[in-house]
N, C-alpha and C positions, 0 to 999 in steps of 0.2 A: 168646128166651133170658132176656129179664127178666122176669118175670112179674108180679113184685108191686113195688109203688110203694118198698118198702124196700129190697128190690135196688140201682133204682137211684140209690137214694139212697146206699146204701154204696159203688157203682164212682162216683158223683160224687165223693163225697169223698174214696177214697182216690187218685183222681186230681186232685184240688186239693190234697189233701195231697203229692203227687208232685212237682206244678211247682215249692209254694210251698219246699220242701227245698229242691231244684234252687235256687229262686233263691237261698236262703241259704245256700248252699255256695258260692256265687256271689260273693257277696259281703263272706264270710269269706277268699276266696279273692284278690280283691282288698285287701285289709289285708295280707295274708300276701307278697304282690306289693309290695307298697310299701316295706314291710321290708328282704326281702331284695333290695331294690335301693335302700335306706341302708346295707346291711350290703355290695353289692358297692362301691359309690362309697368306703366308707372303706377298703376293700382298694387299692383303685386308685391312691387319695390315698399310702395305707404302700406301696403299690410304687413311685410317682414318689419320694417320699422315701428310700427304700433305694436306689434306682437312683438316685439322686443323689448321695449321696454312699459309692458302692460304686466301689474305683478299679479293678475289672476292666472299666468302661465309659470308662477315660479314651480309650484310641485312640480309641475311636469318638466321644469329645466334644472329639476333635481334630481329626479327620476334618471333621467337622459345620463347625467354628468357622473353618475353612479353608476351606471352600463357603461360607458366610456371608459370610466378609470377601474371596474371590474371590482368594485369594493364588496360585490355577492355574489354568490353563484346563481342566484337568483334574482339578477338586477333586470335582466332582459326582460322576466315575464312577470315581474313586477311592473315595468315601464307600459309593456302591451296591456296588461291587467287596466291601467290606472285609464290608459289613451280610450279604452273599449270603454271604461265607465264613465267618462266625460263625453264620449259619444251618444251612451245608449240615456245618461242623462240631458240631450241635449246643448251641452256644453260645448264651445270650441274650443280646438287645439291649435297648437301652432301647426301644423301643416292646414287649416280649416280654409277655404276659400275667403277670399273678401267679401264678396259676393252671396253668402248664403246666410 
C-alpha cells in the first residue's frame, strides 16, 4: 500500500497530527469544565439565598425546626409527609434544583 518513503511519512504525520488535536481539545475542554462548574456553584449559592428568604418555603422551615428541636414524636414524618406533597404537587422545596 505504501510504496514510497513519503507516503509514509505523510499517514505518520497526519496521524500524530490527529492524537496531538485530540489531546488539545482535551485540554481546552477541561478549562471549559472548570468554568462551568464556577458558573453552576454560583447558581447554587443564588438559589440557597433566594430560598432563604423566599416565604413560600416558611411551612416547610417549620416543619424542619420542629424535627430539630423534637417538639413531636411525630415531627419527622410530618416533615417527609409535607416535602412528598409539595413534590407530588409540583411545588419546590428547598433542597429543589435551580434549574428545574
Amino acid at each position: 500500500m505504501f510504496e514510497t518513503g513519503i507516503e509514509k511519512t505523510i499517514v505518520t504525520t497526519a496521524i500524530v497530527l490527529w492524537f496531538a488535536h485530540g489531546w488539545y481539545l482535551n485540554e481546552r475542554l477541561k478549562h471549559v469544565h472548570q468554568k462551568l462548574d464556577l458558573v453552576l456553584e454560583a447558581f447554587d449559592g443564588l438559589r440557597g439565598y433566594l430560598y432563604e428568604i423566599d416565604p413560600q418555603f416558611n411551612d416547610e422551615r417549620q416543619s424542619h425546626a420542629a424535627f430539630e428541636n423534637d417538639e413531636s414524636m411525630f415531627s419527622g414524618m410530618n416533615n417527609m409527609e409535607l416535602i412528598e406533597k409539595k413534590k407530588r404537587d409540583g411545588k419546590r422545596t428547598l433542597n429543589t434544583p435551580f434549574a428545574q
